[in-house]
Residue frames relative to the residue before (quaternion, step in Angstrom):
aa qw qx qy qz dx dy dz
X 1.0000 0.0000 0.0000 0.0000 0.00 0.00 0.00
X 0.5375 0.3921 -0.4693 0.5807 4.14 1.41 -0.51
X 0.2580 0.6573 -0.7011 0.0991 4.08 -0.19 -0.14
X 0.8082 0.0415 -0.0944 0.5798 3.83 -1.05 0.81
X 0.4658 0.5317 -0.5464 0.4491 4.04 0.77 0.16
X 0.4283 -0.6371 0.6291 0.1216 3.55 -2.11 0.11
X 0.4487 -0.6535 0.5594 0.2420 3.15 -0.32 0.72
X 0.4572 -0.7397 0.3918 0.3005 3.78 -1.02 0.54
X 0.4709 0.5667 -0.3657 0.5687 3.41 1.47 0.03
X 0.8252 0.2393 -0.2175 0.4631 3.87 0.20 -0.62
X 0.5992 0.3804 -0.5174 0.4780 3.70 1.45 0.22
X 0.4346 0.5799 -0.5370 0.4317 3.70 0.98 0.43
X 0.7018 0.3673 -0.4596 0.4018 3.69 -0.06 -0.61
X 0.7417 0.5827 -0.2649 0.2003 2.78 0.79 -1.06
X 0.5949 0.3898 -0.3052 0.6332 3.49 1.71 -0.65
X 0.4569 -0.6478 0.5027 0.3447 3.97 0.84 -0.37
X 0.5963 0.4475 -0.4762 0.4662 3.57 0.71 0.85
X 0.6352 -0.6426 0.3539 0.2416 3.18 -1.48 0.57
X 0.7524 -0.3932 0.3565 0.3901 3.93 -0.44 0.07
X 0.6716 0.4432 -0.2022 0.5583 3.35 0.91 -1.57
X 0.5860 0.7200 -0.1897 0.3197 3.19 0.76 -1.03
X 0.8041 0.1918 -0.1215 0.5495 3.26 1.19 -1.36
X 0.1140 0.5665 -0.6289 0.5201 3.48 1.54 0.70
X 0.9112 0.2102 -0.2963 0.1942 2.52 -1.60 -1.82
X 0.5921 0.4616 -0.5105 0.4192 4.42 0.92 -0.13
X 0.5660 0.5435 -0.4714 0.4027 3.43 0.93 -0.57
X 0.7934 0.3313 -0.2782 0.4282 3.48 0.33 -0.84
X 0.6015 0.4929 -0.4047 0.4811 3.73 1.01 0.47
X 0.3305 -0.7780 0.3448 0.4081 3.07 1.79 0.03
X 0.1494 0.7974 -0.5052 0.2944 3.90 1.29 0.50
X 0.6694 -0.3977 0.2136 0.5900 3.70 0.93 -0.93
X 0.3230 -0.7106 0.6162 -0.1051 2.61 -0.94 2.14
X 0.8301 -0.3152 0.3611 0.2850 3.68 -1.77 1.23
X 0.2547 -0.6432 0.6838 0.2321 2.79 -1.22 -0.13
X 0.6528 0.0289 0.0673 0.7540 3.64 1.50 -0.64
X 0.1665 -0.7343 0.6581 0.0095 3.07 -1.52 1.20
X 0.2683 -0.8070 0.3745 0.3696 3.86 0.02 0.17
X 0.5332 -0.6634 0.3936 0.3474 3.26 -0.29 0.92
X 0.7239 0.4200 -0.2671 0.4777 4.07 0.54 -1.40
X 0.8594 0.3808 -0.1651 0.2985 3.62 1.03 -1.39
X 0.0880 -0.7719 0.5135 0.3643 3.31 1.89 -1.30
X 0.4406 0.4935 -0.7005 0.2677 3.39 0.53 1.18
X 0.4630 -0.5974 0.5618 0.3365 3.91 -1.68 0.77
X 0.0620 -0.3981 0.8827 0.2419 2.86 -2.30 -0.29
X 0.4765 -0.5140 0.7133 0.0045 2.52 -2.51 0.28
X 0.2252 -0.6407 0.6845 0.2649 3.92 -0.83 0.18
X 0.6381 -0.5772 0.4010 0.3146 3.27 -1.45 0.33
X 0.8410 0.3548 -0.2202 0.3440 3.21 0.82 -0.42
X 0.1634 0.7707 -0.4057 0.4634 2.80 2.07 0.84
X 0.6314 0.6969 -0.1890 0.2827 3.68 0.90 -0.70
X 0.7710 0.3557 -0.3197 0.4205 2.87 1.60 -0.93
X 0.3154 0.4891 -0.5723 0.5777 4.25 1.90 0.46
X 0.5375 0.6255 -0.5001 0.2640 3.91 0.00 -0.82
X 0.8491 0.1800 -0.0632 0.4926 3.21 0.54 -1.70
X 0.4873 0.5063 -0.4968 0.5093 3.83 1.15 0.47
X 0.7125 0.5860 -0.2868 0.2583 3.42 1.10 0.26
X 0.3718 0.6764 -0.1208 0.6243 2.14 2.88 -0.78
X 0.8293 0.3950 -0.1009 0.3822 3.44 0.41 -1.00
X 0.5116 0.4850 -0.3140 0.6360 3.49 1.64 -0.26
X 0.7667 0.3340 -0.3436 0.4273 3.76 0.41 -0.77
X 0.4790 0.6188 -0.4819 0.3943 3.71 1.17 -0.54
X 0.5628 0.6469 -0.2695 0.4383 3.76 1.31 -1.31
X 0.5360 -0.6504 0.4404 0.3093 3.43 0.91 -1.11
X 0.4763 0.7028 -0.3563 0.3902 3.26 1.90 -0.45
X 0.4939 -0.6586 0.4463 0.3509 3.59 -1.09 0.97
X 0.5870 -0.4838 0.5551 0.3365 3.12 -1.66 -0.35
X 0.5350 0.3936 -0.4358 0.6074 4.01 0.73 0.24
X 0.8025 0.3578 -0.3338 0.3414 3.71 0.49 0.06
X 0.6657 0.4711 -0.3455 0.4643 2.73 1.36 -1.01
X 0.6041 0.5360 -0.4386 0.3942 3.89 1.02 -0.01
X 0.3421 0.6098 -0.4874 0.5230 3.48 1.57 0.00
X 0.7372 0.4461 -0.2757 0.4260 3.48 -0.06 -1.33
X 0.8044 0.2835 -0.3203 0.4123 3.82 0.11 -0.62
X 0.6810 0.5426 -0.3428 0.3525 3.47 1.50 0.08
X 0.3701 -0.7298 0.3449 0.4598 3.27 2.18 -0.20
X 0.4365 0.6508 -0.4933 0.3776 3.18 0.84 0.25
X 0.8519 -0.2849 0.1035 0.4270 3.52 0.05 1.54
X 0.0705 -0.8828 0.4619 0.0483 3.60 1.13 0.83
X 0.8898 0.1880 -0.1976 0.3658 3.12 0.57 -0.92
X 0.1433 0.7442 -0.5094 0.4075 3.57 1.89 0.24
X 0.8447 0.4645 -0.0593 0.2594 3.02 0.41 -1.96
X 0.6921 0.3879 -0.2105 0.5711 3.45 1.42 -0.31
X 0.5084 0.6176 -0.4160 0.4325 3.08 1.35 0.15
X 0.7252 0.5389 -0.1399 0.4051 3.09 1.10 -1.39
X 0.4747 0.6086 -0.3401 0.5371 3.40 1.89 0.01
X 0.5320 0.6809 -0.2665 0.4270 3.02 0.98 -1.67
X 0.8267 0.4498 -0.1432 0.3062 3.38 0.22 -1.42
X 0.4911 0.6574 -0.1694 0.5458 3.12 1.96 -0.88
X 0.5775 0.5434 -0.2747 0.5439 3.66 0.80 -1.29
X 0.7551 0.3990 -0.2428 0.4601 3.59 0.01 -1.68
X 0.6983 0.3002 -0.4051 0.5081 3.96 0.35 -0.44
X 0.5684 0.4585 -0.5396 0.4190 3.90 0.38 0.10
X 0.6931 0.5651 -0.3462 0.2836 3.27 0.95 -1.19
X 0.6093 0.5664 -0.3116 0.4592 3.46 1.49 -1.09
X 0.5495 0.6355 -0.2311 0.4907 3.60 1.28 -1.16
X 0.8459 0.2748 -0.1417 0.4345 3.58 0.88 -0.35
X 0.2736 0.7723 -0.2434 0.5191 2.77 2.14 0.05
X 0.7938 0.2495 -0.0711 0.5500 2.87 0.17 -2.00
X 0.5041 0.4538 -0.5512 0.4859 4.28 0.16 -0.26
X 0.8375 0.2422 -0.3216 0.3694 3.94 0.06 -0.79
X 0.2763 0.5803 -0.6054 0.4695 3.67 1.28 1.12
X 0.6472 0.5199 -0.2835 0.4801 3.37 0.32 -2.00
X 0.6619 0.5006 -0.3580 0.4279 3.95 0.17 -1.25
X 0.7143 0.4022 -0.3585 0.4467 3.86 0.22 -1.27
X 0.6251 0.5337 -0.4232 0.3813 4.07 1.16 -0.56
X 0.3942 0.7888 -0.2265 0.4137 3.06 1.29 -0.59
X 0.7730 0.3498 -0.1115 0.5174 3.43 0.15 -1.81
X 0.7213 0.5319 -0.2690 0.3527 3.06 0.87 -1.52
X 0.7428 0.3626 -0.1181 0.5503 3.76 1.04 -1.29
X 0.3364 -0.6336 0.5560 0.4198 3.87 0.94 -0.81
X 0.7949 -0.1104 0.2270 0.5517 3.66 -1.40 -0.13
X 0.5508 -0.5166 0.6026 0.2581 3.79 -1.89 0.74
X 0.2802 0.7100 -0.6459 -0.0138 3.34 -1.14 0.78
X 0.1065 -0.8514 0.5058 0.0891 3.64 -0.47 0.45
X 0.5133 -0.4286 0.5531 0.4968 3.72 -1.11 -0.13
X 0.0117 0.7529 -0.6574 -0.0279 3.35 -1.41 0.72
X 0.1793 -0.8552 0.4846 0.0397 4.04 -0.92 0.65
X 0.2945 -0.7487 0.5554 0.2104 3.25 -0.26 0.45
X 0.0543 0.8590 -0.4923 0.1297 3.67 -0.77 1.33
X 0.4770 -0.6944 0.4758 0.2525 3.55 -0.93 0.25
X 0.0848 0.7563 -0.6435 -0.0826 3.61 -0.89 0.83
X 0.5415 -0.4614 0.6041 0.3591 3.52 -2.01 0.49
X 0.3877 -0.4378 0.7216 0.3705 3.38 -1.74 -0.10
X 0.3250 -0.6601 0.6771 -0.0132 3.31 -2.08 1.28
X 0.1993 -0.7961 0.4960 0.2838 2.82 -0.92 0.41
X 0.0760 -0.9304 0.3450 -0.0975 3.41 -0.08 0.80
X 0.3270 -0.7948 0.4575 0.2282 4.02 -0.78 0.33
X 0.3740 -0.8096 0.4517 0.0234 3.79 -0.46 1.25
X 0.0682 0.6859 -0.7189 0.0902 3.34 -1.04 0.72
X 0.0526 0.7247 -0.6791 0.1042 3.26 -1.07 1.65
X 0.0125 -0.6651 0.7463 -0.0234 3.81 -1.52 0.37
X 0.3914 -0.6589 0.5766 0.2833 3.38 -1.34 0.32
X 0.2924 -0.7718 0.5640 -0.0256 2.89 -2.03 0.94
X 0.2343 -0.7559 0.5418 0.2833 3.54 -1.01 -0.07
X 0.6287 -0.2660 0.3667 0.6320 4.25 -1.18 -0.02
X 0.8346 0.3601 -0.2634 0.3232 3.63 -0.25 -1.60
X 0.5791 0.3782 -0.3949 0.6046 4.12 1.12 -0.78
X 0.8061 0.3833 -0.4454 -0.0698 3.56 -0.90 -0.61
X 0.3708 0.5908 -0.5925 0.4031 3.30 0.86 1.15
X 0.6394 0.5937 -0.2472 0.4214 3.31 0.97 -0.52
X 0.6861 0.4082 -0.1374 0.5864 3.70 0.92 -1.27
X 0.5062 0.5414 -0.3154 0.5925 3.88 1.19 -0.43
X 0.6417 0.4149 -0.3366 0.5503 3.91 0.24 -0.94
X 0.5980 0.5284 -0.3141 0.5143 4.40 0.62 -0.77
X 0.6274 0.5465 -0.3479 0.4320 3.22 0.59 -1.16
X 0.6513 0.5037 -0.2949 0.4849 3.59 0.59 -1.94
X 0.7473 0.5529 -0.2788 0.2410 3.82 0.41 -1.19
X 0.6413 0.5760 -0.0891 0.4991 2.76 1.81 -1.17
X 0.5478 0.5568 -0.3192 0.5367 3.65 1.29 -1.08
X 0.6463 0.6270 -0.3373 0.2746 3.58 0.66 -1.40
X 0.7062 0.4292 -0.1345 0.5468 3.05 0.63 -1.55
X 0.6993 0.4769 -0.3432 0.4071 3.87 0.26 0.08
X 0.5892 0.4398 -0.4826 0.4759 3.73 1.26 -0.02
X 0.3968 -0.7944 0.4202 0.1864 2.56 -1.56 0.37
X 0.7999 -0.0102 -0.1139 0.5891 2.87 -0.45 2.19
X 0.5020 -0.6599 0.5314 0.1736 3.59 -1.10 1.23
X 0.5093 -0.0219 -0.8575 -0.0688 1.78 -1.69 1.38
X 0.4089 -0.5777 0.4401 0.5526 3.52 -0.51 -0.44
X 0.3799 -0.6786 0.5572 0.2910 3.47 -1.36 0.57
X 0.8851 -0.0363 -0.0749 0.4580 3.26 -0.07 1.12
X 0.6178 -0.4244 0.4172 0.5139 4.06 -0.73 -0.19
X 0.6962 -0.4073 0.5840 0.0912 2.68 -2.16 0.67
X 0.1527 0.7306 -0.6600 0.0856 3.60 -0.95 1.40
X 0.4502 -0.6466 0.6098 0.0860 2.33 -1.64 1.84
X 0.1758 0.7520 -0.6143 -0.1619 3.89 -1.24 0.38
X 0.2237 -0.6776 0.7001 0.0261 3.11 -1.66 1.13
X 0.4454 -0.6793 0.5282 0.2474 3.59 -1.24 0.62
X 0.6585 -0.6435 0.2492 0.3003 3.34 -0.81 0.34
X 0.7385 0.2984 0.0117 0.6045 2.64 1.57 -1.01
X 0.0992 -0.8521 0.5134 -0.0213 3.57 -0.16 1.60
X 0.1520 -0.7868 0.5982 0.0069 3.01 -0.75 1.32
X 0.8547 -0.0016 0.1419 0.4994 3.61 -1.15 0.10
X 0.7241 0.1788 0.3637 0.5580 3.05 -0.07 -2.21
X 0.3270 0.6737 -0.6490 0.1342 3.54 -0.84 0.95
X 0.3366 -0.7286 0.5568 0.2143 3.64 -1.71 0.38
X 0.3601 -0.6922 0.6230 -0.0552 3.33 -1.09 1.81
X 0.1673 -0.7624 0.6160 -0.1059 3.36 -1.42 1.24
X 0.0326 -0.7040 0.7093 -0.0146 2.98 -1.23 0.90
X 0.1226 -0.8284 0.5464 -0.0128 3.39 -1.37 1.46
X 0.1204 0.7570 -0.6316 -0.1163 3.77 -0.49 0.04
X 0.6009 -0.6006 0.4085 0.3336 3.34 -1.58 1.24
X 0.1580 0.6712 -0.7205 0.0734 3.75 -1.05 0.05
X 0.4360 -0.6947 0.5224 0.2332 3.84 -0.99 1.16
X 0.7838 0.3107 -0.2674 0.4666 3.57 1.33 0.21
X 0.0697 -0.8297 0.4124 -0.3697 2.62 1.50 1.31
X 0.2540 -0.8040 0.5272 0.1053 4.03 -1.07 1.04
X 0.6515 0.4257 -0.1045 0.6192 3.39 1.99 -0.10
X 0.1093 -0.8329 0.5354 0.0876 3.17 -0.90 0.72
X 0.6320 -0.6382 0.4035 0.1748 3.82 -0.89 1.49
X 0.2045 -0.7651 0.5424 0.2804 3.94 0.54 0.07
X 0.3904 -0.6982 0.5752 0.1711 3.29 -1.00 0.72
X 0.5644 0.7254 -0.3706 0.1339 3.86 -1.20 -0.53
X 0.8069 -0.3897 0.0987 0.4327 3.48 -0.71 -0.03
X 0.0853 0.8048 -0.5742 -0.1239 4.11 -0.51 0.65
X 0.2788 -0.5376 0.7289 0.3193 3.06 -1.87 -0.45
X 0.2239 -0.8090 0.5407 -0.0557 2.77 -0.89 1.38
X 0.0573 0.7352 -0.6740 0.0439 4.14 -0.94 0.29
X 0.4042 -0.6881 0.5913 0.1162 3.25 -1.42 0.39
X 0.0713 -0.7314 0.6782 0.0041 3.96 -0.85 0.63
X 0.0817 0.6485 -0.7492 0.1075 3.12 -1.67 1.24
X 0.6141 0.4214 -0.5111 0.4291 2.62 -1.32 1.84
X 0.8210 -0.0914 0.1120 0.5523 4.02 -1.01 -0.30
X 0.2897 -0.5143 0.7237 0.3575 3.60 -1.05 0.12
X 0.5519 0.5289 -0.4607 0.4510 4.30 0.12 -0.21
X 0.7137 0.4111 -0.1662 0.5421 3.84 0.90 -0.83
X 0.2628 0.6799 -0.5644 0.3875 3.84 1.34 0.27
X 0.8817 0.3263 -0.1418 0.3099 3.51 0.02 -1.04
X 0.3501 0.6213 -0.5304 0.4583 2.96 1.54 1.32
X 0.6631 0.5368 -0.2334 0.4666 3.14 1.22 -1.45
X 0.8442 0.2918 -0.3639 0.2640 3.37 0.56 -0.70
X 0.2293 0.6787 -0.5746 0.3957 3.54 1.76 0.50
X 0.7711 0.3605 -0.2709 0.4496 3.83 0.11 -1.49
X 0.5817 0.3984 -0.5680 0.4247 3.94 0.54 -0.25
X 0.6884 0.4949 -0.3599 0.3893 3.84 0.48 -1.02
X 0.5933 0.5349 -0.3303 0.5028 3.65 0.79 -1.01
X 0.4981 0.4333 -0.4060 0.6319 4.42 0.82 -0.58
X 0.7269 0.3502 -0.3859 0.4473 3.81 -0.18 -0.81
X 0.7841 0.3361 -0.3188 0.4131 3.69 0.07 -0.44
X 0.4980 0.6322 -0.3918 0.4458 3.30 1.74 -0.13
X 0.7624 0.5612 -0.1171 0.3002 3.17 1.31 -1.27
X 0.3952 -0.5622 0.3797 0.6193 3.13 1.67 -0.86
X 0.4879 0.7286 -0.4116 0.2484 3.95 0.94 -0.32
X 0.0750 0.7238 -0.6822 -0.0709 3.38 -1.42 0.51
X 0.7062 -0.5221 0.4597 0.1322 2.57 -1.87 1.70
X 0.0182 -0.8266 0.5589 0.0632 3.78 -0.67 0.51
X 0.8642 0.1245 0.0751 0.4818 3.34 1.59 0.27
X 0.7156 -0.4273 0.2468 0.4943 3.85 -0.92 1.32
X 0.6206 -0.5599 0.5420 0.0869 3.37 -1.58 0.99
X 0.0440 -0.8295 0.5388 0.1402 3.34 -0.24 0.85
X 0.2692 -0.4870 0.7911 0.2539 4.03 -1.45 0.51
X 0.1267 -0.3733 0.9181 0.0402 3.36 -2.05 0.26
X 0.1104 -0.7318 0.6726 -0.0033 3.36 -1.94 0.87
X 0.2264 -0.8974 0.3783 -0.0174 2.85 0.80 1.91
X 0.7202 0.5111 0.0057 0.4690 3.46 1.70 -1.00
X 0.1365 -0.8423 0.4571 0.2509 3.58 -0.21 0.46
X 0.4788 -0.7662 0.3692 0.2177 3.38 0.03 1.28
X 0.7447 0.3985 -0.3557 0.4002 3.60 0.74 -0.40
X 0.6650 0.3516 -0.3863 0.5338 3.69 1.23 -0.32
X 0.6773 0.5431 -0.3064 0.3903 4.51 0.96 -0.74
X 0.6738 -0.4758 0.4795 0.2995 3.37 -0.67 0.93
X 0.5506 -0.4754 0.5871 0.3552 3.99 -1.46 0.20
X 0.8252 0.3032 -0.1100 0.4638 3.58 0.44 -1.07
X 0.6625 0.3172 -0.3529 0.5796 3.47 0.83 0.44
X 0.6169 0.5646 -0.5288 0.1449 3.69 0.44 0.23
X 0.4331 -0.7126 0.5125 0.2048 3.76 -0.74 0.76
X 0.2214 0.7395 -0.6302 0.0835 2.90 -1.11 1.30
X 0.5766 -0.6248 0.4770 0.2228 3.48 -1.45 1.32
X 0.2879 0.6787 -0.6708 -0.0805 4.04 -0.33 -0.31
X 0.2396 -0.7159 0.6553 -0.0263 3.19 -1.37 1.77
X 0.1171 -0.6926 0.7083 0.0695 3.98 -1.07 0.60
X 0.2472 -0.7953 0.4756 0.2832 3.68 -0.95 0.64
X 0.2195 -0.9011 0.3467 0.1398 3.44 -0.86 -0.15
X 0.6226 -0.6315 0.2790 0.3686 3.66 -0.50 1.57
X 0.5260 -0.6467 0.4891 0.2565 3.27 -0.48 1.97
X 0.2281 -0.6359 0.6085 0.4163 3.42 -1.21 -0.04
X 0.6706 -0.6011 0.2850 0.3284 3.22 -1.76 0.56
């Protein structure tokens, strides 16, 4: 019944993957036998099984998953589907890009530290756009926010900068805000005690500064009682990367 079949040991060399290997596609059903022995559960393979074999090799050598690359051998939009890798790659790459900017400040400066102040704010009234994010989207879903916040005041000018909030404590899945004051505003900005510090340079390099503003608070005896504020001191489309000015403010647990 294997006549013109492959044994699963010689259609490995032949596609250049390993035994285990074509288990674990068989059981994703990626690429199933051609013949399975009932008594032994050892496979075969048709020849021409060889040529998804080694497009399977060669797609994972790339880096492409296995939910895509089964797109691809199912025709189900082959290249939809590598595109959509494609795109994935290029935002890690930028994502890793920009950590070994932040890294070379590092070496170059040693650990973030910054002047930090302790300051009073009013409550604002003010209008909110929020959406969830992840570590790797929220520079991206933050930048929507701003777009989205914009178009909801009412009428230019803005009263004051753009605030970014971020919780403190990022899990999986968290939800980012952006506010801008407007006296007809449906939300209101809490007011009360911050620590405050200044950043200059990348928004991507914020989260140097706000290691050293948080690191002063635990230096200090402070606790944080609440989402991280950006101020956008800088208008990003006319200020250099390295000259834009941002405020990042952290409140703190009134005393009793």
């Amino acid at each position: 019944m294997s006549e013109g079949l492959l044994p699963i040991g010689r259609f490995a060399r032949l596609c250049r993957l390993s035994v285990k290997q074509l288990r674990h596609y068989d059981e994703l059903g990626l690429l199933v036998p051609a013949r399975t022995d009932p008594d032994s559960g050892y496979r075969y393979y048709r020849p021409d099984q060889a040529r998804d074999a080694l497009s399977i090799g060669l797609l994972r050598s790339l880096d492409v998953p296995l939910p895509a690359i089964g797109r691809v051998l199912a025709g189900d939009d082959p290249a939809a589907a590598l595109t959509e890798v494609r795109d994935r790659m290029e935002a890690d790459l930028e994502r890793r890009r920009r950590a070994l900017a932040s890294l070379d400040r590092v070496l170059a400066t040693g650990l973030p530290s910054v002047a930090v102040s302790v300051t009073r704010e009013p409550a604002r009234r003010v209008v909110a756009v929020r959406d969830t994010a992840t570590v790797p989207t929220v520079a991206a879903v933050t930048s929507r926010c701003v777009a989205r916040v914009i178009g909801l005041v009412n009428g230019p000018p803005l009263h004051g900068p753009l605030v970014g909030l971020f919780p403190l404590d990022l899990a999986d899945e968290f939800t980012v805000g952006v506010v801008a004051g407007d006296p007809g505003g449906d939300e209101v900005l809490p007011g009360g005690t911050f620590a405050a510090a200044t950043h200059t340079g990348p928004y991507d390099q914020i989260p140097l500064t706000a290691h050293a503003l948080l690191a002063w608070c635990g230096d200090h005896g402070h606790t944080p009682s609440g989402a991280l504020r950006e101020v956008y001191l800088s208008d990003p489309g006319t200020t250099p990367p390295e000259r834009l000015v941002t405020q990042l403010m952290v409140p703190l647990e009134e005393a009793p």
